[in-house]
GUZABA-719770 format. One record per residue (C-alpha): residue number from 1; residue in one letter; x, y, z. Coordinates in pm, 1 decimal. Layout:
@resi NUM resn A x X y Y z Z
...
END
This chain:
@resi 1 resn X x -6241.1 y 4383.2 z 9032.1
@resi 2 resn X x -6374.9 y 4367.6 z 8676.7
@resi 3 resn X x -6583.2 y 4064.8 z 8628.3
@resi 4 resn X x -6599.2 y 3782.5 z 8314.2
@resi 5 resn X x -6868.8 y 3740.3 z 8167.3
@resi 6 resn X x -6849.1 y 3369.6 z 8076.6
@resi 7 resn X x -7099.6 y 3390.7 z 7752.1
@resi 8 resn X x -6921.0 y 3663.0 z 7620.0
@resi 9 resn X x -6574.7 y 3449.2 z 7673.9
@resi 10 resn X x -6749.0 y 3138.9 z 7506.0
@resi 11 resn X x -6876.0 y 3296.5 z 7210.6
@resi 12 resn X x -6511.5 y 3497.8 z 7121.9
@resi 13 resn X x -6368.2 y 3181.7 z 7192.0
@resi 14 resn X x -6634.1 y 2993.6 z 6955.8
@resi 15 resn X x -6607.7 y 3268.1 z 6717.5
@resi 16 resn X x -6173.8 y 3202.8 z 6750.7
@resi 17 resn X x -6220.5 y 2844.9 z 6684.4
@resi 18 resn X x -6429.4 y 2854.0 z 6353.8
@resi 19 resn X x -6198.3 y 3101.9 z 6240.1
@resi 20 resn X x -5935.9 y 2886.1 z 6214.3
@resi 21 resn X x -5846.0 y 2737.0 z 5841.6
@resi 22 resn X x -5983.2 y 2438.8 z 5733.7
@resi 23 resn X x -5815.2 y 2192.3 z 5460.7
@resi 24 resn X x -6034.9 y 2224.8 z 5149.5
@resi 25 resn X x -6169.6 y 1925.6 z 4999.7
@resi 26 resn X x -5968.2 y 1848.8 z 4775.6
@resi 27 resn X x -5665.6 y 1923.9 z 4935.1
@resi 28 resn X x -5820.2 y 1659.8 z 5161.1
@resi 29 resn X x -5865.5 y 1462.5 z 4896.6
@resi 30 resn X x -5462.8 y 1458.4 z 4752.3
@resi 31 resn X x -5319.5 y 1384.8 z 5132.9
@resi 32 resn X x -5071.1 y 1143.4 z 5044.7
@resi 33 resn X x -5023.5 y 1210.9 z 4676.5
@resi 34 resn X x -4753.0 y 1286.6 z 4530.7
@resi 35 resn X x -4733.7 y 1458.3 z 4122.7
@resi 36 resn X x -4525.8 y 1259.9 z 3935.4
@resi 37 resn X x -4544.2 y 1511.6 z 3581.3
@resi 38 resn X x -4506.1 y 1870.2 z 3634.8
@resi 39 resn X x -4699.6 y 1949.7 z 3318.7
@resi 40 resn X x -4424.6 y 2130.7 z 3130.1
@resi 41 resn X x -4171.9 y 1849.7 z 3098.2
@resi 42 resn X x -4085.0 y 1476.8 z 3058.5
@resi 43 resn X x -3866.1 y 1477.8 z 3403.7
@resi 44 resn X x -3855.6 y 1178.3 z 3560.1
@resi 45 resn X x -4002.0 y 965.2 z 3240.6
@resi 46 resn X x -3863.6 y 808.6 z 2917.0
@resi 47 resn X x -3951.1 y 625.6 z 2615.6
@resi 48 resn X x -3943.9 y 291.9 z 2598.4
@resi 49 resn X x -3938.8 y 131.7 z 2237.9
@resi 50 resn X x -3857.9 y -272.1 z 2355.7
@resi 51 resn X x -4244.9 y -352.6 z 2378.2
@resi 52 resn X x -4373.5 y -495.6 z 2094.7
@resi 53 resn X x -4592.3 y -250.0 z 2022.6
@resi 54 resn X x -4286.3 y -47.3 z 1845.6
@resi 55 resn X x -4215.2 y -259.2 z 1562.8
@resi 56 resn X x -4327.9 y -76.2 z 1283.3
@resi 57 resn X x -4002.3 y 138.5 z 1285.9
@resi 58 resn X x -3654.1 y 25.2 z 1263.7
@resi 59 resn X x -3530.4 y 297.1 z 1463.8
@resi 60 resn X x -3753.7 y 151.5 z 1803.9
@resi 61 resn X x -3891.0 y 533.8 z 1873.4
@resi 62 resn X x -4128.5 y 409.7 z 2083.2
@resi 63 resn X x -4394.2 y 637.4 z 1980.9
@resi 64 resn X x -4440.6 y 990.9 z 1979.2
@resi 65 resn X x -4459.4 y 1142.7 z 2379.2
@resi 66 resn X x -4477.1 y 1576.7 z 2374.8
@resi 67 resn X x -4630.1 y 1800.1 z 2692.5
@resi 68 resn X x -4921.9 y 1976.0 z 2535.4
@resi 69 resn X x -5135.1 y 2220.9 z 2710.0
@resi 70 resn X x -5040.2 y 2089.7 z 3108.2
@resi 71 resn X x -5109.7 y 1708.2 z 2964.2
@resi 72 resn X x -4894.6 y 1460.8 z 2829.2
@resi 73 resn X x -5020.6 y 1361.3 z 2471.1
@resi 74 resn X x -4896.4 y 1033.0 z 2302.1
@resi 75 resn X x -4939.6 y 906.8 z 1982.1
@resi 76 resn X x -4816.6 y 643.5 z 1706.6
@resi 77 resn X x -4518.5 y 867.6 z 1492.3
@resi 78 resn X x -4553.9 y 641.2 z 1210.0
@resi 79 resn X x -4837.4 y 463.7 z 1130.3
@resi 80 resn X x -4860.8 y 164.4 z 1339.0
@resi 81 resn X x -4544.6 y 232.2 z 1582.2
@resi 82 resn X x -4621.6 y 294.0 z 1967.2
@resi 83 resn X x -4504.8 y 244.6 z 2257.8
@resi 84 resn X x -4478.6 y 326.9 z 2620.8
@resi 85 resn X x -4376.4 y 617.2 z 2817.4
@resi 86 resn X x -4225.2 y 515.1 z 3191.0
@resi 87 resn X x -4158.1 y 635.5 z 3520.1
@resi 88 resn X x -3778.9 y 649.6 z 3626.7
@resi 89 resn X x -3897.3 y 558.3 z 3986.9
@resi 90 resn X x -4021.5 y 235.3 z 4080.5
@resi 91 resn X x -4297.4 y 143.4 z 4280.3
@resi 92 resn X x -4481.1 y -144.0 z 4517.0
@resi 93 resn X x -4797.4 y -105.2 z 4686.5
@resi 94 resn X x -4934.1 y 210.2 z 4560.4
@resi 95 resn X x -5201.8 y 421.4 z 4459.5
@resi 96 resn X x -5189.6 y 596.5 z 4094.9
@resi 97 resn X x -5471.1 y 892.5 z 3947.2
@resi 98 resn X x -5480.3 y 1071.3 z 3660.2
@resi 99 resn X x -5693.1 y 1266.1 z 3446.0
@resi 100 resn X x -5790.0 y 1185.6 z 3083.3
@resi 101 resn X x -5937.1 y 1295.6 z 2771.1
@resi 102 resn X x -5822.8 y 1069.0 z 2509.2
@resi 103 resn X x -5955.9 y 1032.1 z 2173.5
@resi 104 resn X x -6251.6 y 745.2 z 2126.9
@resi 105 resn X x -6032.0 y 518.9 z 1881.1
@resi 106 resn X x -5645.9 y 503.3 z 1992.5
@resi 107 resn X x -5544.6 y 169.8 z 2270.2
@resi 108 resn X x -5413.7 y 294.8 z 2549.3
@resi 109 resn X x -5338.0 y 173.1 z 2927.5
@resi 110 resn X x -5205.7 y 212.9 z 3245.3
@resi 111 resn X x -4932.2 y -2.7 z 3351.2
@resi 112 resn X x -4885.8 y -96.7 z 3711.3
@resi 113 resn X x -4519.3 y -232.5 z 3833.3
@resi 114 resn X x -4408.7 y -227.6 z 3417.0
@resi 115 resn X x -4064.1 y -277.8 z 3306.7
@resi 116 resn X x -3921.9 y -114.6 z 2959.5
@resi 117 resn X x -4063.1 y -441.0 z 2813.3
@resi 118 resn X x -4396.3 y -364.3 z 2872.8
@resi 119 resn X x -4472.2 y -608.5 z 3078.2
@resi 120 resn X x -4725.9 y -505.4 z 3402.9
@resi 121 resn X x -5060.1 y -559.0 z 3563.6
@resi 122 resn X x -5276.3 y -305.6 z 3321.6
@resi 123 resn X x -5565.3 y -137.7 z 3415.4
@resi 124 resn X x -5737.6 y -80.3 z 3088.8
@resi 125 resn X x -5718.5 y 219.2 z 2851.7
@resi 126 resn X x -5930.3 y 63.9 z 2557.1
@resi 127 resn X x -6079.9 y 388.3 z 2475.1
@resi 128 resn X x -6260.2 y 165.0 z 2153.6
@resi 129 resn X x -6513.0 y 0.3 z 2033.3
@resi 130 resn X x -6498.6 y -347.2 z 2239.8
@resi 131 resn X x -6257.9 y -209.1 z 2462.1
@resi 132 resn X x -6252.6 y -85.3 z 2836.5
@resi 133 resn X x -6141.0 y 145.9 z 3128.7
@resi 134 resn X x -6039.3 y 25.8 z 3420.2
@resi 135 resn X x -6069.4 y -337.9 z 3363.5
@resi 136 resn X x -5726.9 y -537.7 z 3410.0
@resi 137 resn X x -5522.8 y -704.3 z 3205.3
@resi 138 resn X x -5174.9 y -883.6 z 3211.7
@resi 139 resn X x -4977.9 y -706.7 z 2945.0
@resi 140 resn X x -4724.7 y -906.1 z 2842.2
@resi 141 resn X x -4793.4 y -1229.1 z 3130.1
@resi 142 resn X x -5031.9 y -1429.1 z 2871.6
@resi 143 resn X x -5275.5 y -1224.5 z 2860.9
@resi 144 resn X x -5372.5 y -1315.4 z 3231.7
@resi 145 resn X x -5576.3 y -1185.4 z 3454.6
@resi 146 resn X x -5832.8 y -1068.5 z 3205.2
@resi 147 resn X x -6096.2 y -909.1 z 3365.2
@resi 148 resn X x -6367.8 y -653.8 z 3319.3
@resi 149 resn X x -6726.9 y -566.1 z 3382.8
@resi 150 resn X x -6859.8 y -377.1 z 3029.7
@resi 151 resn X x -6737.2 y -301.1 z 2669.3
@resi 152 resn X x -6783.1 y -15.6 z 2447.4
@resi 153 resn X x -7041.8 y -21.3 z 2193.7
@resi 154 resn X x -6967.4 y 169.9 z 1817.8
@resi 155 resn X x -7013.8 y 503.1 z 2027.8
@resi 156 resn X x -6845.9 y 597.4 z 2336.4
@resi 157 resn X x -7188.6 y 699.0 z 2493.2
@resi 158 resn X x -7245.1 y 318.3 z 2440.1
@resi 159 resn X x -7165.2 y -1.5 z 2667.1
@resi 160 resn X x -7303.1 y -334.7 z 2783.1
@resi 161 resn X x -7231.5 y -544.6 z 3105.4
@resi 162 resn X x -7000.1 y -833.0 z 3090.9
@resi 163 resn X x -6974.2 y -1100.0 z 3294.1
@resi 164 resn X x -6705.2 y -1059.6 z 3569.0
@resi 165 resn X x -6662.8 y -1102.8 z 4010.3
@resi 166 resn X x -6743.6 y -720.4 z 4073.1
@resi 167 resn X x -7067.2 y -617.9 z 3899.5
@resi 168 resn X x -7042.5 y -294.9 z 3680.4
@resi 169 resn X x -7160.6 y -19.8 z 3958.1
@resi 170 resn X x -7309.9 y 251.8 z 3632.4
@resi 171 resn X x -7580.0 y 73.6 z 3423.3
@resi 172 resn X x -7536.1 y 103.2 z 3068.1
@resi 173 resn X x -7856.9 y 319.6 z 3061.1
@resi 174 resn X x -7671.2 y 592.4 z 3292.6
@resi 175 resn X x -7367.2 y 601.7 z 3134.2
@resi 176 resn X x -7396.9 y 840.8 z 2855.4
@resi 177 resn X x -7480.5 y 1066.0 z 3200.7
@resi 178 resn X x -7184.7 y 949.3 z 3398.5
@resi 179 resn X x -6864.4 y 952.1 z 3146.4
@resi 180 resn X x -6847.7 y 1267.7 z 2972.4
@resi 181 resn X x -6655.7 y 1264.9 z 2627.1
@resi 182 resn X x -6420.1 y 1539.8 z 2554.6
@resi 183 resn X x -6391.3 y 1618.6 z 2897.4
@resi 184 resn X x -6112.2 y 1555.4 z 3124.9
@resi 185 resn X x -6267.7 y 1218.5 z 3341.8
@resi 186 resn X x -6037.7 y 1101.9 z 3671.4
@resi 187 resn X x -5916.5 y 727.5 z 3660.4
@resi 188 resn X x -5785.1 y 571.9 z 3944.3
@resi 189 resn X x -5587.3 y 217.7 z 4043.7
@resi 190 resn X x -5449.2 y 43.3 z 4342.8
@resi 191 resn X x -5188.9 y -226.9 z 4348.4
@resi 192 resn X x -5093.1 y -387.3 z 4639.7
@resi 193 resn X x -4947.0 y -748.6 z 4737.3
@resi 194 resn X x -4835.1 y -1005.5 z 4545.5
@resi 195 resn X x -5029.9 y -1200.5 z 4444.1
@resi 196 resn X x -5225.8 y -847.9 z 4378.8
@resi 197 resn X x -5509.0 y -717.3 z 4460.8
@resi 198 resn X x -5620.3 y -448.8 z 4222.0
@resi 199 resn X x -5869.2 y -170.9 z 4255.5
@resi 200 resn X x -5973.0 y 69.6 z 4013.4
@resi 201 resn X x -6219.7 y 403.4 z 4010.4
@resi 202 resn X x -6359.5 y 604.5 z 3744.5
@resi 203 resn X x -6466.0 y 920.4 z 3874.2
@resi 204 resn X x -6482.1 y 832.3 z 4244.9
@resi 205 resn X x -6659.8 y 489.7 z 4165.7
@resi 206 resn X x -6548.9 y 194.9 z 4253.1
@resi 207 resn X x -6549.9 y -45.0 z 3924.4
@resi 208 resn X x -6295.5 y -301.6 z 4023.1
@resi 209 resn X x -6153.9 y -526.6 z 4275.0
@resi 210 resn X x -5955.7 y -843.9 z 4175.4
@resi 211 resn X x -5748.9 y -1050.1 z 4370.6
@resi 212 resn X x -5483.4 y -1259.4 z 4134.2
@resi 213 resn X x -5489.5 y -1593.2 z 4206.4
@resi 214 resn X x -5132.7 y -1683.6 z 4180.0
@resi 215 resn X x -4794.4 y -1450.5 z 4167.2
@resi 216 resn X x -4707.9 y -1356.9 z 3786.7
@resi 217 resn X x -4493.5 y -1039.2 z 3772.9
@resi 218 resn X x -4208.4 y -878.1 z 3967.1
@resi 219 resn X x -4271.6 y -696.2 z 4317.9
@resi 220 resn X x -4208.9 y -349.1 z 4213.2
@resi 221 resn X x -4188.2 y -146.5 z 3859.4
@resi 222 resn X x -4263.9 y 190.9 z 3725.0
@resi 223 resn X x -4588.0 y 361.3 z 3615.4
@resi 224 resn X x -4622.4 y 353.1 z 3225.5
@resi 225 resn X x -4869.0 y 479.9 z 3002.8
@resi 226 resn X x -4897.0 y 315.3 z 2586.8
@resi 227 resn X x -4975.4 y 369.2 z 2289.0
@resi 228 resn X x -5066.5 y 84.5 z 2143.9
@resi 229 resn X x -4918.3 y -47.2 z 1793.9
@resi 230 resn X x -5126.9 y -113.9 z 1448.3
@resi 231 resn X x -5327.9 y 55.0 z 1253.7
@resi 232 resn X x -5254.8 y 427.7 z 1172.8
@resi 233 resn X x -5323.0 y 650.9 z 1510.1
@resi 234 resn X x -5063.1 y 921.1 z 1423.1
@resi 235 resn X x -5361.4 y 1147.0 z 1409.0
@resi 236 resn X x -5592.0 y 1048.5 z 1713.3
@resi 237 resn X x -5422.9 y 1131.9 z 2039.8
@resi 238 resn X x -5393.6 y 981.4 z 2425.6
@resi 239 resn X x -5416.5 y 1249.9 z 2677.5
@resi 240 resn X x -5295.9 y 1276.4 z 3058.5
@resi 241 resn X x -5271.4 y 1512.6 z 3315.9
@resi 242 resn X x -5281.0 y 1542.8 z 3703.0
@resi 243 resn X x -5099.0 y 1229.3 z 3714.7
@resi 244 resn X x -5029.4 y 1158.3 z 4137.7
@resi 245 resn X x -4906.5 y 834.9 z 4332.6
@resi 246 resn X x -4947.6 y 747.3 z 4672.0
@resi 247 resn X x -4682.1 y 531.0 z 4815.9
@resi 248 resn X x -4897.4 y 244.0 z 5058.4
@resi 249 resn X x -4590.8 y 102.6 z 5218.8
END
């Protein structure tokens, strides 16, 4: 009768186990998501020219929207005339990243539960001097809530605090270190409720978390991105890419 030796069984059991494949990190790190732009088309997005960010052209283009390189690129077509580019789908409680490398000049955003009007709980694209990422803003609801916690300077390696309920989490004097320019940078935003709460990330950090006070907006809507109207921006661009949801219902 042959006999086992138990050490040897433990280890090729041991050695069986680690074997096995692991989910990478990232993979890890997209459980749940969903991509909502394949990178080579505008499936399951249009135009939307009834914002009133398109009224520099009589024909209500709504902007110029083109896939680029794997990204989404957005721009005025004539100077002053944007608009918004919208998800077909509609969504509730949800989770929305992207990647961007926009141009320091053009207004942008990111429109949570939007309609073809524009109007939506923004997290903030103002990729400008005295503008913001990931601050929110009620496009289109009176301008309410407004809230953020820094402002660019004249230079995109440039901000200061401002006042608001969640403290800016980079100082200005590390952020030249954390935000890199001309790079693709991850943004991320979280709607859920109504009255919402909103969260927002830049890079994995936490820079927001509001709770609205009172119910303003509609329960559900589509994910838009803008290009804001004024000015001439038909050559400084908007870029997006990677763009996921996660349902939270």
């Amino acid at each position: 009768m042959n006999r086992i030796c138990l050490p040897c069984l433990a280890t090729i059991l041991l050695g069986f186990h680690s074997s096995q494949p692991t989910a990478p990190a990232d993979e890890k790190k997209d459980a749940g998501y969903v991509r909502i732009f394949d990178g080579k088309t505008l499936d399951g997005w249009h135009v939307s020219a009834e914002t009133g960010h398109s009224g520099a052209s009589k024909h209500k283009t709504g902007g110029r929207w083109v896939v680029e390189n794997g990204a989404m690129v957005g721009s005025q077509d004539i100077p002053g005339n944007g608009g918004i580019i919208i998800t077909d789908k509609k969504y509730k409680n949800f989770e929305v990243v992207l990647e961007m490398n926009n141009d320091f000049g053009p207004d942008s955003g990111l429109f949570l539960r939007s309609n073809d009007k524009g109007q939506a709980y923004q997290a903030m694209i103002d990729y400008h001097k005295g503008g913001n990422l990931m601050g929110l803003y009620g496009e289109g609801l009176g301008g309410q809530p407004h809230v953020r916690n820094f402002d660019f300077l004249d230079e995109v390696t440039k901000i200061k605090e401002a006042k608001s309920p969640f403290p800016l989490p980079v100082s200005p004097e590390k952020w030249p270190g954390f935000w890199r320019h001309g790079e693709w940078n991850e943004l991320k935003a979280r709607l859920v409720g109504n009255p919402p709460t909103f969260t927002s990330w830049i890079k994995g950090v936490k820079f927001m978390e509001y709770t609205d006070d009172k119910k303003r907006h509609q329960d559900e809507g589509g994910i838009a991105l803008q290009v804001h109207g004024g000015g001439d921006y038909t050559k400084q661009f908007v870029r997006y890419r990677n763009i996921r949801v996660k349902v939270l219902d």
